[in-house]
C-alpha positions in Angstrom: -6.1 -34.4 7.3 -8.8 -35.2 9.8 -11.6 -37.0 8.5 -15.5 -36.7 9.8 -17.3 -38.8 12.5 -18.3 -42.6 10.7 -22.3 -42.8 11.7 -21.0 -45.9 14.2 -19.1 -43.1 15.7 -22.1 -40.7 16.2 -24.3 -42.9 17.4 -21.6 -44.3 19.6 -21.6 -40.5 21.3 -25.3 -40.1 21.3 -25.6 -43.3 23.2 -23.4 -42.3 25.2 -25.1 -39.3 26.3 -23.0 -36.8 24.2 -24.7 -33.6 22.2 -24.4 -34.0 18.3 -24.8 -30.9 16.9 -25.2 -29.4 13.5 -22.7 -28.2 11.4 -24.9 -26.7 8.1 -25.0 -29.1 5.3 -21.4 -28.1 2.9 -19.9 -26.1 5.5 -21.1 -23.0 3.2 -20.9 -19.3 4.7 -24.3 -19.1 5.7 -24.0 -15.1 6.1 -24.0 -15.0 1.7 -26.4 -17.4 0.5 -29.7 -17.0 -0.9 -32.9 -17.8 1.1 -33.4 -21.0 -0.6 -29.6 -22.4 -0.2 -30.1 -21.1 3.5 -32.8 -23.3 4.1 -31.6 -26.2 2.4 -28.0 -25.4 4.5 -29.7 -25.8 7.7 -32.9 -27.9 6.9 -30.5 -31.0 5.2 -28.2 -31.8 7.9 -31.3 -31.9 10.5 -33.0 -34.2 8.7 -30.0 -36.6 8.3 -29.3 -36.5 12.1 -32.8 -37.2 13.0 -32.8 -40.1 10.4 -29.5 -41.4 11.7 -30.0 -40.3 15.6 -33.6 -40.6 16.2 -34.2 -37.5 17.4 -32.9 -34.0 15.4 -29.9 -32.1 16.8 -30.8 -28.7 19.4 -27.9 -26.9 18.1 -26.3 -25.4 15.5 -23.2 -24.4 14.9 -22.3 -21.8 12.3 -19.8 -22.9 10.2 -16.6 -20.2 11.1 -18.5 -18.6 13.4 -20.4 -16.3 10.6 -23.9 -15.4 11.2 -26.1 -12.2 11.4 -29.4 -11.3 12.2 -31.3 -13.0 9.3 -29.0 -16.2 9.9 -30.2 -16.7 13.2 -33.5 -16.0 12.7 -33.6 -18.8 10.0 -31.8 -21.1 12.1 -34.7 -20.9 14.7 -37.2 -21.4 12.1 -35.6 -24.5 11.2 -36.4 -25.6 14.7 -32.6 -25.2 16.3 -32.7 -24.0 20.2 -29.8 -22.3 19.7 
């Protein structure tokens, strides 16, 4: 079972000159959850990369591709690019 990215390996990529993107914060549908667990889906996992990065991630990447109108728009609230 593949396991996630240690933070050695992230940084390791950023250095590097790699893009680490975000992945919402459980991996959660984002399409069926309130406006409160949608913010804290795509606010949490900015944060951390910031903290552990120094700078937050551009993108987003919905987790199995789901996402609508209200999705996206929430997603560029947080402050992704895209």
């Amino acid at each position: 079972h593949p396991r996630p990215l240690s933070l050695a390996q992230l940084r390791s990529l950023a250095d590097a000159g790699h893009e680490v993107g975000a992945h919402g914060s459980s991996h959660a549908l984002l399409v069926g959850l309130s406006p409160t667990e949608l913010e804290r889906e795509l606010r949490e996992p900015r944060e951390r990369l910031e903290g552990w990065l120094g700078a937050p991630p551009r993108g987003l990447c919905y987790p199995n591709g789901d996402a609508d109108t209200r999705v996206a728009e929430a997603a560029r609230q947080a402050g992704y690019a895209y």
